[in-house]
C-alpha positions as CSV (number, residue, x, y, z in Angstrom):
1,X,64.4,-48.6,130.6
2,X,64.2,-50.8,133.8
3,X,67.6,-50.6,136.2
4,X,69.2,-53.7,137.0
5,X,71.8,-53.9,140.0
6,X,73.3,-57.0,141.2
7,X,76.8,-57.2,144.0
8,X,78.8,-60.4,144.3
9,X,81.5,-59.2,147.8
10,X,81.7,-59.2,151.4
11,X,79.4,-56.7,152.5
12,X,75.8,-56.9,153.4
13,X,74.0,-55.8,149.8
14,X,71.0,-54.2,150.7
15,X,71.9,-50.8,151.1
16,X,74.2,-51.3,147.8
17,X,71.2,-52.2,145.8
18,X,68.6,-49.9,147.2
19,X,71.2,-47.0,146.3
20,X,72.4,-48.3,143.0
21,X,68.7,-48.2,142.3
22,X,68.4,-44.7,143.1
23,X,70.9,-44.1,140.8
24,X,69.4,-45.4,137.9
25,X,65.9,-43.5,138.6
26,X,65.9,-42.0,135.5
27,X,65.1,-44.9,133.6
28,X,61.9,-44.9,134.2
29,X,60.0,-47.3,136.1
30,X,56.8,-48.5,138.1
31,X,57.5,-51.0,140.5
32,X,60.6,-52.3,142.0
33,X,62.2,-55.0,143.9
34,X,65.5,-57.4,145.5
35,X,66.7,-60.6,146.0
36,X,68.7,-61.9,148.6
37,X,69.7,-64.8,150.4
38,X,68.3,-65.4,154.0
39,X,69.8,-68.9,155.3
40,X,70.6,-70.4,152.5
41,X,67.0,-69.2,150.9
42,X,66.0,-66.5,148.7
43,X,64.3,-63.8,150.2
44,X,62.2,-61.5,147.7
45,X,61.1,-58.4,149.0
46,X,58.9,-56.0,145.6
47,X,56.4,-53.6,145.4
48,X,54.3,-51.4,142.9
49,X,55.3,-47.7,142.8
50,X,58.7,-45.7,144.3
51,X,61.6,-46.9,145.2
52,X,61.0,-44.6,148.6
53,X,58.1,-47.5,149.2
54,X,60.4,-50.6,148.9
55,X,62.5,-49.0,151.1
56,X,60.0,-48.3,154.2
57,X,59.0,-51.9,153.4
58,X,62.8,-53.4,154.0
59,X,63.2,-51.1,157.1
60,X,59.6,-52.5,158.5
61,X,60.6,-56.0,158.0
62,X,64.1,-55.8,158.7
63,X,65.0,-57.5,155.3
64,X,68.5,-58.4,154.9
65,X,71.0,-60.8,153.6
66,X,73.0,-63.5,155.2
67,X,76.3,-64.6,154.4
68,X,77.4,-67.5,152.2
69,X,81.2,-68.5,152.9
70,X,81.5,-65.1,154.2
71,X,80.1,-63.4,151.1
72,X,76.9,-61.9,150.2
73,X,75.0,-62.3,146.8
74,X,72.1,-59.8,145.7
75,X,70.1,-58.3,143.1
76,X,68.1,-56.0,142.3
77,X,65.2,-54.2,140.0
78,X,63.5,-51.3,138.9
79,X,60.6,-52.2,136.5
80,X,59.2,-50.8,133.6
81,X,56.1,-52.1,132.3
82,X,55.8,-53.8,129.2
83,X,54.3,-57.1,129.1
84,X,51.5,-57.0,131.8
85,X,50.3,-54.0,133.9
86,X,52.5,-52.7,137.1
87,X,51.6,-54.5,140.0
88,X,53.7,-55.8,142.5
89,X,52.8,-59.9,140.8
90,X,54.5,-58.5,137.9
91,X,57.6,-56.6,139.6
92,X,61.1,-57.9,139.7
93,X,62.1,-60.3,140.8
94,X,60.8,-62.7,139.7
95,X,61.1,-66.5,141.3
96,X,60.6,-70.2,139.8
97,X,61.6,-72.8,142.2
98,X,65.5,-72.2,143.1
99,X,65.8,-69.8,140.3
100,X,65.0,-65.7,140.9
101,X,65.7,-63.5,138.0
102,X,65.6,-59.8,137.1
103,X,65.2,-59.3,133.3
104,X,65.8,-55.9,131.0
105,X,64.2,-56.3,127.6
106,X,61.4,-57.8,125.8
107,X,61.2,-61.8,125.0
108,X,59.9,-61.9,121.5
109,X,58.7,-65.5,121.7
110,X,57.4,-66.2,125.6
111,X,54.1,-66.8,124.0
112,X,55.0,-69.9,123.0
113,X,57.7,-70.7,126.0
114,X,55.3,-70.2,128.1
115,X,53.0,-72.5,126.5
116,X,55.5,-75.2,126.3
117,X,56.4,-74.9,130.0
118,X,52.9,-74.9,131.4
119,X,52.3,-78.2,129.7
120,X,55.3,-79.3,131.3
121,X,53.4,-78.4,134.6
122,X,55.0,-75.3,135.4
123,X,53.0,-73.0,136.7
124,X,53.0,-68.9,136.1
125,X,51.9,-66.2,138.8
126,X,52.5,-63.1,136.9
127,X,51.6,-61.7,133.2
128,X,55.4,-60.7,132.3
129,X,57.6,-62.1,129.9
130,X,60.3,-62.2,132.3
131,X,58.8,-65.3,134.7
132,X,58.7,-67.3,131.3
133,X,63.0,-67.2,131.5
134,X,62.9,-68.0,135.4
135,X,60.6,-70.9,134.3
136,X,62.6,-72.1,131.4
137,X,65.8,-72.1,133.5
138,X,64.2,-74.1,136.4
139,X,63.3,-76.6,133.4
140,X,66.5,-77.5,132.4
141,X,67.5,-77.9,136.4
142,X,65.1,-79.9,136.8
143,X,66.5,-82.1,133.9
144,X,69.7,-82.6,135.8
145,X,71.9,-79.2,134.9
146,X,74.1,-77.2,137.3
147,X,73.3,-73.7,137.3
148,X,75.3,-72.9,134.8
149,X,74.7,-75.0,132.5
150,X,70.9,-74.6,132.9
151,X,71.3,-70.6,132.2
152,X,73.2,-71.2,128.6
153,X,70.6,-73.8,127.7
154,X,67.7,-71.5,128.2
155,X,68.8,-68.0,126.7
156,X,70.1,-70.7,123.6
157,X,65.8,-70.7,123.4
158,X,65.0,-66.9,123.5
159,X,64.3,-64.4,120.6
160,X,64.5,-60.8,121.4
161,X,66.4,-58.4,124.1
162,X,67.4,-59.1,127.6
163,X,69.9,-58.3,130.0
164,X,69.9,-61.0,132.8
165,X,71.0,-60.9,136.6
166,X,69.7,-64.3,138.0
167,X,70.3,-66.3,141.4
168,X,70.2,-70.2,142.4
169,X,69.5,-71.8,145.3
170,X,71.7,-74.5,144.5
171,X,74.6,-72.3,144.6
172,X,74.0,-69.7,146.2
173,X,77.4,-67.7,146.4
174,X,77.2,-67.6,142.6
175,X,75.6,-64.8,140.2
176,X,75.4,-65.1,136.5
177,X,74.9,-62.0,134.3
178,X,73.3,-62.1,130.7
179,X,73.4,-59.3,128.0
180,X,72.0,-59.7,124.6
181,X,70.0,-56.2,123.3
182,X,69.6,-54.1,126.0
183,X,72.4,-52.5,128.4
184,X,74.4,-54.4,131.0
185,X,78.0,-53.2,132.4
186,X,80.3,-55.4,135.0
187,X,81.7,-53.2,137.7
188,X,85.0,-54.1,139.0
189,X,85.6,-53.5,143.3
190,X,88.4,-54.6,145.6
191,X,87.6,-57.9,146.1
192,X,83.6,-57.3,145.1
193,X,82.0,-57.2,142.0
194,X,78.4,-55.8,140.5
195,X,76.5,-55.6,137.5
196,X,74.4,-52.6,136.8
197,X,72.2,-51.0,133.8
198,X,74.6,-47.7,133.4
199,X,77.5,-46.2,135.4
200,X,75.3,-44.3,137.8
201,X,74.4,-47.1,140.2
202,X,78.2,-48.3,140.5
203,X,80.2,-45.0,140.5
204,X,80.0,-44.3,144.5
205,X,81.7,-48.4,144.3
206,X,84.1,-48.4,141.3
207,X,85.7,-46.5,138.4
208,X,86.6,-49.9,136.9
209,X,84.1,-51.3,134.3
210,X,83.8,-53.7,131.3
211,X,81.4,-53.3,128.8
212,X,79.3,-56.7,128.0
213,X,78.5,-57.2,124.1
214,X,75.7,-58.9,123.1
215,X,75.1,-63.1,123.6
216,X,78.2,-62.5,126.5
217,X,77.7,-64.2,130.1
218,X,79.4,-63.7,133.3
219,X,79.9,-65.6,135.9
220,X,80.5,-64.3,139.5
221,X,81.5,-66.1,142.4
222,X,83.8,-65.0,145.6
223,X,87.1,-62.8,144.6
224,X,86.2,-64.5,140.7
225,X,84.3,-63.1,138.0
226,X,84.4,-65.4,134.2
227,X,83.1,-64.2,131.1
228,X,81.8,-66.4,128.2
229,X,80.6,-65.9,124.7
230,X,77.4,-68.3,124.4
231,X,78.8,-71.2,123.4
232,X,80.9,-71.4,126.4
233,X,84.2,-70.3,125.7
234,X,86.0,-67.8,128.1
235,X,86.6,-64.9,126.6
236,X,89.0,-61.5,127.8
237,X,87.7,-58.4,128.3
238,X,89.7,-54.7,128.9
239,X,88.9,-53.4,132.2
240,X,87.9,-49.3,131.7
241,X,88.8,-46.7,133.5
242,X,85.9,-43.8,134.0
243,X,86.7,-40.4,134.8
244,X,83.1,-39.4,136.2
245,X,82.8,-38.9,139.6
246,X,79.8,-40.1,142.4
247,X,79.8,-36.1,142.6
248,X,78.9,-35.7,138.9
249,X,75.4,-37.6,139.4
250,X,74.5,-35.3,142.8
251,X,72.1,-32.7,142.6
252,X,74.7,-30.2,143.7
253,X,72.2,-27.9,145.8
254,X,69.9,-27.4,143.0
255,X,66.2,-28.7,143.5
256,X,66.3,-31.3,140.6
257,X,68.8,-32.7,138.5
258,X,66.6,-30.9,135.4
259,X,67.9,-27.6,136.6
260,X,71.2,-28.4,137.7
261,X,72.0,-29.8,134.0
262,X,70.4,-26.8,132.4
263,X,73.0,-24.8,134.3
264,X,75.9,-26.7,133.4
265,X,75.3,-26.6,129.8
266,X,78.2,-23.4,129.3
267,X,80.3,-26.1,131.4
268,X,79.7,-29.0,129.4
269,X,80.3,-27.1,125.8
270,X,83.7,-25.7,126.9
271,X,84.0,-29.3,127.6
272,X,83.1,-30.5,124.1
273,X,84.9,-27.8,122.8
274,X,88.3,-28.4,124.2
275,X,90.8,-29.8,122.3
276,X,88.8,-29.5,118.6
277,X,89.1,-25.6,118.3
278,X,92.3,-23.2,118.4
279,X,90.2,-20.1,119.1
280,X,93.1,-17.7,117.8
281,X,93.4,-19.6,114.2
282,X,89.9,-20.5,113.6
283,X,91.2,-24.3,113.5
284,X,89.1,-27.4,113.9
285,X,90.6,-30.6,114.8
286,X,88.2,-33.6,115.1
287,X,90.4,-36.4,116.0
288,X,87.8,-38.8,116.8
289,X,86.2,-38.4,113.3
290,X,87.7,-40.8,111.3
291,X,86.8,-39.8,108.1
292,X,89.5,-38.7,105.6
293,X,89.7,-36.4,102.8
294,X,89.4,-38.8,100.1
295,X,86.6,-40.7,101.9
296,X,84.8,-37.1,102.3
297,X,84.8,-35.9,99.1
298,X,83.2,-39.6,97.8
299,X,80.3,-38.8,100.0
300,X,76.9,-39.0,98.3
301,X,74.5,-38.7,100.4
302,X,74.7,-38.6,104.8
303,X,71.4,-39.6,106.7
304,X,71.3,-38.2,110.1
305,X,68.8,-40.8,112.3
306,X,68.0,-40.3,115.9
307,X,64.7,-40.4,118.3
308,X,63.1,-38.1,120.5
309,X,65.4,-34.8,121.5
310,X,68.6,-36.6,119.5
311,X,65.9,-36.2,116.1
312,X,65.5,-32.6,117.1
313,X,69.6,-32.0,116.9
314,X,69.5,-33.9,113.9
315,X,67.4,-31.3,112.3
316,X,69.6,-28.7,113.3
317,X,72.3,-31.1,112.2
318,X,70.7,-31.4,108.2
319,X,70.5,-27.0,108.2
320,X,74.2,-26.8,109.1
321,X,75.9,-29.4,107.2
322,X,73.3,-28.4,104.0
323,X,74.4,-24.7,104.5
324,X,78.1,-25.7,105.4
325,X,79.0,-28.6,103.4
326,X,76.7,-28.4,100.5
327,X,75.9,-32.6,101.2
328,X,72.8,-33.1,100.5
329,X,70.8,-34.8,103.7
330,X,68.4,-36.8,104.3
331,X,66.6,-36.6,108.0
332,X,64.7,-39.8,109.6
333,X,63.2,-41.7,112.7
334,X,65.3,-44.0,113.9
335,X,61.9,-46.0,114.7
336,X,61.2,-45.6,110.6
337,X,64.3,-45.8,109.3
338,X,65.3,-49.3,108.4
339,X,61.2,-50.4,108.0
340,X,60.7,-48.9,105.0
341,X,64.6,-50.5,103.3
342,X,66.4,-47.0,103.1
343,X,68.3,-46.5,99.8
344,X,71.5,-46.2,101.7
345,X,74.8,-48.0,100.6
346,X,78.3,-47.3,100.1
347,X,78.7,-43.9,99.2
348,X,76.6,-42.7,101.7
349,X,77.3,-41.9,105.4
350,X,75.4,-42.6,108.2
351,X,75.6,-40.2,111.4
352,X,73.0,-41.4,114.2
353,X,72.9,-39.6,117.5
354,X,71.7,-41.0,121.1
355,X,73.0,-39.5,124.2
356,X,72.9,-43.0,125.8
357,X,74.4,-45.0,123.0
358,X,72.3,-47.8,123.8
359,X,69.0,-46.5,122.2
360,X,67.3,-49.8,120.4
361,X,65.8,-48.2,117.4
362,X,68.8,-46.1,116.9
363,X,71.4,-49.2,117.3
364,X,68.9,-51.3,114.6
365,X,69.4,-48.3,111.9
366,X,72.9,-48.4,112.6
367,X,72.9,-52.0,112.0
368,X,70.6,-51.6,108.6
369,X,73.1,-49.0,107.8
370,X,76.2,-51.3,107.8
371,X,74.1,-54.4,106.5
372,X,73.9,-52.3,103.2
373,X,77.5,-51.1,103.0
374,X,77.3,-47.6,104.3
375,X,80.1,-45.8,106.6
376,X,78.4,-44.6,110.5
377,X,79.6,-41.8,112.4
378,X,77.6,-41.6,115.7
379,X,77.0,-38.2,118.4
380,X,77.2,-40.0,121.5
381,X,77.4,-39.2,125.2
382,X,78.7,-42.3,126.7
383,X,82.5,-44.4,125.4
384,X,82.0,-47.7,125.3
385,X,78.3,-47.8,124.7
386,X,76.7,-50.0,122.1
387,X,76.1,-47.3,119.6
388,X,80.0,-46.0,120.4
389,X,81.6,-49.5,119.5
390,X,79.8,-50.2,116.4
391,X,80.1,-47.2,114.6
392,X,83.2,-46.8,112.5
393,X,83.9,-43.6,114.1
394,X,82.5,-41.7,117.4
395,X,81.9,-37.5,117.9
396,X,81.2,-37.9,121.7
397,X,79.8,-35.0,123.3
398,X,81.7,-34.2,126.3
399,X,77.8,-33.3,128.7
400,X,79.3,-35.7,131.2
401,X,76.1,-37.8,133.2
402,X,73.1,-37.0,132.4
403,X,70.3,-37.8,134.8
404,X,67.2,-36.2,134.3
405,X,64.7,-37.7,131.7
406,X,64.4,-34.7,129.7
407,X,67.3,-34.2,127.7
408,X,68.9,-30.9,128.6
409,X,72.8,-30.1,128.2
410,X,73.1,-33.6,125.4
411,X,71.1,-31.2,123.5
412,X,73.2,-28.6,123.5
413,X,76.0,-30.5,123.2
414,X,74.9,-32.5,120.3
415,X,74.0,-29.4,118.2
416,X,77.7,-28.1,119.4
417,X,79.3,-31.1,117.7
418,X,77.3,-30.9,114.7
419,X,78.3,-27.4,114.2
420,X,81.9,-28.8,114.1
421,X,81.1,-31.6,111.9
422,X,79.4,-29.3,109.4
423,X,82.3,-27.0,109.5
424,X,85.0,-29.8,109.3
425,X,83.6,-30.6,106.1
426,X,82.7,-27.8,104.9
427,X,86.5,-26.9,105.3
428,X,87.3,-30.0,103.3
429,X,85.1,-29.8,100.6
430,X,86.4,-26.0,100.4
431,X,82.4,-25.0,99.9
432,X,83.4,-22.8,102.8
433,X,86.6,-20.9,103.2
434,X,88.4,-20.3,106.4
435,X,87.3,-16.2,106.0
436,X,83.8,-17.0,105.6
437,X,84.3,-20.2,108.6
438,X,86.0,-17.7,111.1
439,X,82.6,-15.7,112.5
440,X,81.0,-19.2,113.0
441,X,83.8,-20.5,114.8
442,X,84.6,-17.6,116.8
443,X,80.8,-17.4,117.9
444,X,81.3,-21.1,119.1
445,X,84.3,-20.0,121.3
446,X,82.7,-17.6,122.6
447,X,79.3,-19.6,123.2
448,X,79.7,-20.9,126.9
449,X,80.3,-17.0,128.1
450,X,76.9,-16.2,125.8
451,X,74.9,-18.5,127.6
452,X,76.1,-17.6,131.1
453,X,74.7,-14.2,129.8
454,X,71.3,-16.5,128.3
455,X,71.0,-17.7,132.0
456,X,70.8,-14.5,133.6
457,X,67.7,-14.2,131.8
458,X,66.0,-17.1,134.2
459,X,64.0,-15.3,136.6
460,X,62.1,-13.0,134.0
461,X,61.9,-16.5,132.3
462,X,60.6,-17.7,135.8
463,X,57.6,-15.3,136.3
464,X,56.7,-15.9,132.5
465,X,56.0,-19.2,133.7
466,X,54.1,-19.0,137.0
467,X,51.7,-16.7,134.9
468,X,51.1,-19.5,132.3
469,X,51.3,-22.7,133.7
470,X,47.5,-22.9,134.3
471,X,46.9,-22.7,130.2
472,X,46.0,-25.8,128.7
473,X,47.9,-26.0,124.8
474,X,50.9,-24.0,123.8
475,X,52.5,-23.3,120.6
476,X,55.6,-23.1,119.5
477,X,56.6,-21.4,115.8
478,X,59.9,-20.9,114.1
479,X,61.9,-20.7,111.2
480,X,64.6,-22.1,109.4
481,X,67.3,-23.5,111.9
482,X,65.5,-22.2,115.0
483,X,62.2,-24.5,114.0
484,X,63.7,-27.1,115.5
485,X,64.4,-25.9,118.3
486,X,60.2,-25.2,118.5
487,X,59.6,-28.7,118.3
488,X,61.9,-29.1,121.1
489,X,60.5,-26.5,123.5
490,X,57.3,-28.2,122.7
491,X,58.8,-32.0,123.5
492,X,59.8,-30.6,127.2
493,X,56.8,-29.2,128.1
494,X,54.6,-32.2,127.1
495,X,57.3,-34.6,129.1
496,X,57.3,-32.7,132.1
497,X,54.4,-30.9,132.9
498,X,51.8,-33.1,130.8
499,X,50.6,-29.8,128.7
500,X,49.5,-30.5,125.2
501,X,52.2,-28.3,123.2
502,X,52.8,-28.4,119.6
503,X,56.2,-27.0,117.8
504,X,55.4,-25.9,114.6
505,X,57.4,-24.3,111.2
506,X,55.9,-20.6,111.7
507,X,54.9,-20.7,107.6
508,X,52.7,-23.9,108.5
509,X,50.2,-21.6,110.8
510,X,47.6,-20.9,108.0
511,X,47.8,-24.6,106.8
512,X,45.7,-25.8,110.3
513,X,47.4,-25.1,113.6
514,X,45.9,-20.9,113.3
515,X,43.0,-22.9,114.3
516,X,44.1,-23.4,117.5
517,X,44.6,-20.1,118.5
518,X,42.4,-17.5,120.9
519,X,42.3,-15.7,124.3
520,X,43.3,-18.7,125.9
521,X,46.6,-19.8,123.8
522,X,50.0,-18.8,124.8
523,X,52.5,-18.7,121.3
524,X,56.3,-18.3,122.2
525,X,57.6,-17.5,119.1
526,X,61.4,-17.8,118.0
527,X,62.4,-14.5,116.1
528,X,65.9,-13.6,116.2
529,X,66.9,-10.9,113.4
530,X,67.8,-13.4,110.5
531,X,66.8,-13.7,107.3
532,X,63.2,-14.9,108.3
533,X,63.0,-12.2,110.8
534,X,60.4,-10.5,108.6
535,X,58.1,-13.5,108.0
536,X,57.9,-14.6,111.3
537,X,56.6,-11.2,112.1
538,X,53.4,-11.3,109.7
539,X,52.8,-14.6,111.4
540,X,53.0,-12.8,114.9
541,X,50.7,-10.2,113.8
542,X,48.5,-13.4,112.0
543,X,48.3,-14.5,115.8
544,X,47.7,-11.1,117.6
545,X,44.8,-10.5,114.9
546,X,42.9,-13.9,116.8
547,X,44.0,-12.5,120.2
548,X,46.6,-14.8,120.8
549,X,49.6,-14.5,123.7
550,X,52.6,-13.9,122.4
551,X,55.9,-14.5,124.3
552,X,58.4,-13.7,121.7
553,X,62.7,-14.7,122.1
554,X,64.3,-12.5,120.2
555,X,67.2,-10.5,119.7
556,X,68.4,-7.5,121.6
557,X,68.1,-4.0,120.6
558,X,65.1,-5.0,118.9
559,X,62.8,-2.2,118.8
560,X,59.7,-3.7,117.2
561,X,59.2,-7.1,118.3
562,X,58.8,-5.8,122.4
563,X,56.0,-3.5,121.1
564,X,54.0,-6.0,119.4
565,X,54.7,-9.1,121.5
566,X,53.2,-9.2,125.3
567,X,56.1,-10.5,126.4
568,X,59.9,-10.3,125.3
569,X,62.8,-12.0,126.4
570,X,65.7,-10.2,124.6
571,X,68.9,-12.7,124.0
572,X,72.4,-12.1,121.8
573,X,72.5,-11.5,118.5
574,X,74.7,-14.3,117.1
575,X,75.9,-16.3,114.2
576,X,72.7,-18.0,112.4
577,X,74.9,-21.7,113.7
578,X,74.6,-21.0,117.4
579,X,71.5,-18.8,117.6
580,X,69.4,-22.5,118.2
581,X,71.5,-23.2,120.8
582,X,70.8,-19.5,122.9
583,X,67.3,-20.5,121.9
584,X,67.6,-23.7,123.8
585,X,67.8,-22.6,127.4
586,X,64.9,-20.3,127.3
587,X,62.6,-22.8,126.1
588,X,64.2,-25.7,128.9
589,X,63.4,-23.1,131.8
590,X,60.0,-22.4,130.6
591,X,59.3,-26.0,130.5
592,X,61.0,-26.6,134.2
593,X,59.2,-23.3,136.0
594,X,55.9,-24.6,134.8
595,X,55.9,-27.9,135.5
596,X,57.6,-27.2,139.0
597,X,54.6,-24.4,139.3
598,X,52.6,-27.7,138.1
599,X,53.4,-29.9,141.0
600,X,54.6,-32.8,138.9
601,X,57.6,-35.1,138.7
602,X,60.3,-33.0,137.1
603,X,63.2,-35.5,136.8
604,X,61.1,-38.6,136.3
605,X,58.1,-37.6,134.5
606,X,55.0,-40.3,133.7
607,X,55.7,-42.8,131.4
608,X,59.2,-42.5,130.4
609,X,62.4,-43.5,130.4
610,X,65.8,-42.1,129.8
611,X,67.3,-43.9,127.5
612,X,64.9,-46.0,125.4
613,X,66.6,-49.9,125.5
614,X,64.0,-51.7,123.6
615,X,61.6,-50.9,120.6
C-alpha cells in the first residue's frame, strides 16, 4: 500500500521518480506526488487521482530539479488513503517548514502529536497522519538540531508503522530513509543511490539492494549512503544481488499484466518445480525447508494463516497435508489469528503464506507465533522480505514479479509448493508410501504441459464471459479440495469487475444461498469426476430445478454433466492434488474477460492494494 521512491545521484530525478512510480502501480493508490529541489528550495508538485495526471501537470509547468554540488535529491509518492479522504491537501508530500516528507504506514498516536504540536503553534493543512511527522521533525529543528539529529528524535516519539523518505532545506544534498512496519528497500547505482517500496520501481536502475529491518535509518548524501540502528550506531548491511529483470515487470504484448501472469503460470511452476523433484524417481527434495525428521515427527499440530488469495491456498494447503500427512490442521485469518490468543506453542508449527512477504497481519501472526514458542515455515514470493527473514525456514515460490492486484500465478504457485510440503511429510511420517506418492508426483511433473492444454480452453472461456458479464450475482459451488478454489473464482470477480459473487461449499446450497438463485443467476460449478462427483450433481440439478445457469468445469469424456449443464468447459482428468490448480485458470479468465467486457480497471482495481503493509 502507498509507493515510495526517493534517488540521491547525478541525474536530473524527475523522470526516475515518475517511472519508479509507475512501477509500483499496483499498490494501490489515489493521489500522488514529488519533491524536488528548485534553487536551493523545495518544489512540491501532487495531485488527486492517476499518476498519468501528475505527469501532464509536471510537463505543463516544466517542473524539475536543480543541482546541489552537482547532484540531485528527490522523492516521491503514491498515496493510499487512510487517515483523511484523497484529495490533493492530503497527497504526498507533505511539507512543514524546511522539512517535506513521504510516509508509508499508519501513526498510531498523531492524535495526540498533533495536539501537542499545534499548541506549540504549529499549524496543519491536511487531515493525514503523515503531516503530524513532518511537523514533529521541524519541532526539534527549530529547537536547534541538524537534520539528522532532528529525524531520530522524532520517530524516537511515534507508535505504529512507517517507512520514511524525507528532505531538508538545510541540507539539501542529503536524504534520510526510515523503515519501522511497513516495506522500504535501498537500491544500490554507480555512484547513485534510491529507496523504493518493492524492487519494481528500481529494477530498470539496479540489481543491487539491501533490505532495511525495522527501527533502521539511512542516510544518503553524494557517492555515500550510512545506515544506523535507532540509537545511532552504524550498522553493516549485505548488498543483494536480484536475478529479476526490468523485462520481467513489462506487459510483454499482452493488454494487462492480469493476463500476461495468467499465461505464465505453466512457466512459473516448472520454475517452482525445478530442483525439488526428480521426475524419473518420484523424489522430493525441499532444501529450503528446514525441518528435520526428528523435528517432523514431534509435530502436534500446524496452523496454516494467510489473507485474501494466500487464505484460499491455505485451504487447499489444510486438504493436502490432512490427506497426505495425517497432521491435523488448523486454518485461520491472519487478521484473527493472534486476537483471539491461539493455543499455539512448541510442538506446533506455523506455516503463513504472503506472496509479498511483507503483509502486516500476516507478519503480526508470525510474530504471535514465535512469542509463544512455536517453529514458522512461510510460502513466500519475495527473498529477503519481512515475512522471508523471520521465519525459521522459507518455501519460496519461484512466480517471479507479480504485478497485477489480483493474485494470479502466486496462486498457483503457492498451492504447487504446498503439494510438496504435504508430500515431504507425508514421505517422512511414512503415512504415505513412495507407490501410493508416485501418481501425485508424477501428475505435478507433468502439470505445466496440463495447463498449456487448460489454456487452450481461453477463448470458449472468452465468449462464456462476454455473454455474462451484464448479470449482476454469481455463484460459485464446490467440493472438497476444489471448494476452495470457489471462493477464489468468487474473490477475482468481486476485485475486478465489482460483481457481487459468492464461493460457496456446494453441500451449503440448501442451508441459504439456494435462495439466491433464478433466471437471472449464473452458477459455475466445479465438478471434476472425484469422489464428490455424484453430490455435486444433485446440487446442479437442485439449481436447474429454480432455473438457474449453470456453467459447469469438469472433466473430459464426461458424458452427463454437458447434457445437463448449459455450458461446459471440459478440462484433464488429474490427480485429486492438482485438479484445484487446472481449476484455477478457468475461473482467473472468466474473472479477466468480464471485467475487461466491463470496462473497468483490470490491473488496479478500486480500492485495493497489492500487498497489504498495514492492518
Amino acid at each position: 500500500m502507498c509507493g515510495i521512491v526517493g534517488y540521491v545521484g547525478p541525474r536530473e530525478p524527475t523522470e526516475i521518480l515518475l517511472k519508479g512510480l509507475k512501477k509500483l502501480e499496483y499498490r494501490g493508490y489515489d493521489s500522488a506526488g514529488l519533491a524536488l529541489f528548485y534553487e536551493g528550495k523545495i518544489k512540491i508538485k501532487r495531485c488527486q487521482g492517476k499518476l498519468s495526471q501528475l505527469e501532464q501537470e509536471v510537463q505543463n509547468s516544466r517542473y524539475c530539479a536543480t543541482p546541489v554540488q552537482n547532484h540531485f535529491v528527490g522523492i516521491g509518492h503514491t498515496r493510499w488513503a487512510t487517515h483523511g479522504k484523497p484529495s490533493e491537501r492530503n497527497a504526498h508530500p507533505h511539507q512543514a517548514g524546511p522539512i517535506a516528507l513521504v510516509h508509508n504506514g499508519i501513526i498510531e498516536n498523531y492524535a495526540s502529536l498533533r495536539e501537542k504540536l499545534l499548541s506549540k503553534g504549529h499549524a496543519v493543512s491536511s487531515e493525514t497522519d503523515s503531516e503530524v511527522v513532518a511537523l514533529l521533525i521541524y519541532d526539534h529543528l527549530k529547537s536547534g538540531c541538524d537534520f539528522e539529529k532532528a529525524v531520530f528524535l522524532a520517530i524516537q516519539e511515534l507508535i505504529g508503522s512507517y517507512s520514511l523518505g524525507i528532505l531538508c532545506e538545510t541540507e539539501p544534498n542529503k536524504l534520510i530513509a526510515v523503515r519501522n512496519g511497513t516495506p522500504l528497500i535501498v537500491g544500490v547505482g554507480d555512484h547513485e543511490n534510491f529507496i523504493a517500496s518493492d524492487i519494481p520501481a528500481l529494477l530498470e536502475h539496479t540489481n543491487k539492494f539491501i533490505y532495511l529491518e525495522d527501527h533502521e535509518v539511512v542516510v544518503f548524501e553524494p557517492n555515500s549512503l550510512v545506515i544506523k540502528n535507532i540509537a545511532g550506531k552504524e550498522i553493516k548491511k549485505e548488498i543483494h544481488h536480484i536475478q529479476w529483470t526490468a523485462d520481467m515487470v513489462e506487459k510483454g504484448g499482452f493488454q494487462h499484466f492480469m493476463l500476461k501472469e495468467i499465461h505464465e503460470q505453466p512457466q512459473a511452476i516448472i520454475n517452482t518445480l525445478q530442483d525439488r523433484v526428480v521426475k524419473d524417481k518420484n523424489v522430493l527434495y525441499l532444501k529450503d525447508l528446514k525441518l528435520s525428521e526428528d523435528e517432523i515427527r514431534q509435530i502436534r499440530k500446524i496452523y496454516l494463516v494467510a489473507c485474501g488469495t494466500a487464505y484460499h491456498a491455505s485451504m487447499v494447503g489444510k486438504y493436502l497435508i490432512e490427506s497426505f500427512a495425517r497432521i491435523p490442521c488448523e486454518l485461520d485469518l491472519a487478521s484473527e489469528f493472534r486476537y483471539r490468543d491461539p493455543l499455539i506453542g512448541e510442538k506446533d508449527l506455523l506455516i503463513v503464506t504472503s506472496q509479498s512477504g511483507e503483509t502486516a497481519d500476516t507478519l503480526a501472526a508470525l510474530r504471535e507465533a514465535k512469542k509463544k514458542g512455536a517453529k514458522v515455515i512461510s510460502i513466500c514470493n519475495c527473498r529477503g522480505s519481512t515475512i522471508d527473514r523471520e521465519s525459521d525456514s522459507t518455501v519460496y515460490t519461484q512466480a517471479g514479479p507479480e504485478i497485477g492486484v489480483a493474485s494470479t500465478k502466486a496462486f498457483s504457485t503457492q498451492l504447487v509448493v504446498f503439494n510438496l510440503l504435504a508430500l515431504h511429510l507425508g514421505l517422512t511420517l511414512k503415512t504415505l508410501t513412495p507407490e501410493k506418492a508416485a501418481p501425485y508426483v508424477q501428475d505435478l511433473v507433468r502439470l505445466p504441459y496440463t495447463l498449456d492444454e487448460v489454456l487452450k480452453k481461453e477463448p470458449e472461456i472468452k465468449r462464456i464471459a462476454e455473454k455474462f458479464y451484464k448479470k449482476k450475482t454469481f455463484l460459485y459451488l464446490a467440493r472438497g479440495m476444489n471448494m476452495p478454489i470457489a471462493l477464489e473464482g468468487a474473490l477475482k470477480l468481486k476485485e475486478i469487475s465489482y460483481i457481487n459473487a459468492e464461493g460457496y461449499a456446494a453441500g451449503e446450497m440448501k442451508h441459504g444461498p439456494i435462495a439466491l438463485v433464478d433466471e437471472d443467476t449464473p452458477v459455475i460449478i466445479l465438478a471434476p469426476k472425484d469422489k464428490y462427483y455424484d453430490k455435486v450433481l444433485s446440487n446442479l440439478e437442485e439449481i436447474k430445478a429454480r432455473a438457474g445457469i449453470v456453467i459447469a468445469l469438469g472433466s473430459e469424456g464426461d458424458l452427463h454433466l454437458p447434457k445437463v449443464a448449459d455450458w461446459f468447459i471440459p478440462l484433464p482428468q488429474k490427480s485429486e492434488n492438482v485438479m484445484p490448480i487446472l481449476l484455477t485458470i478457468p475461473v482467473q479468465l472468466i474473472a479477466y474477460y468480464i471485467a475487461l467486457k466491463k470496462g473497468t480497471d483490470v490491473d488496479q482495481p478500486r480500492n485495493l492494494a497489492k500487498s497489504v503493509t498495514v492492518e
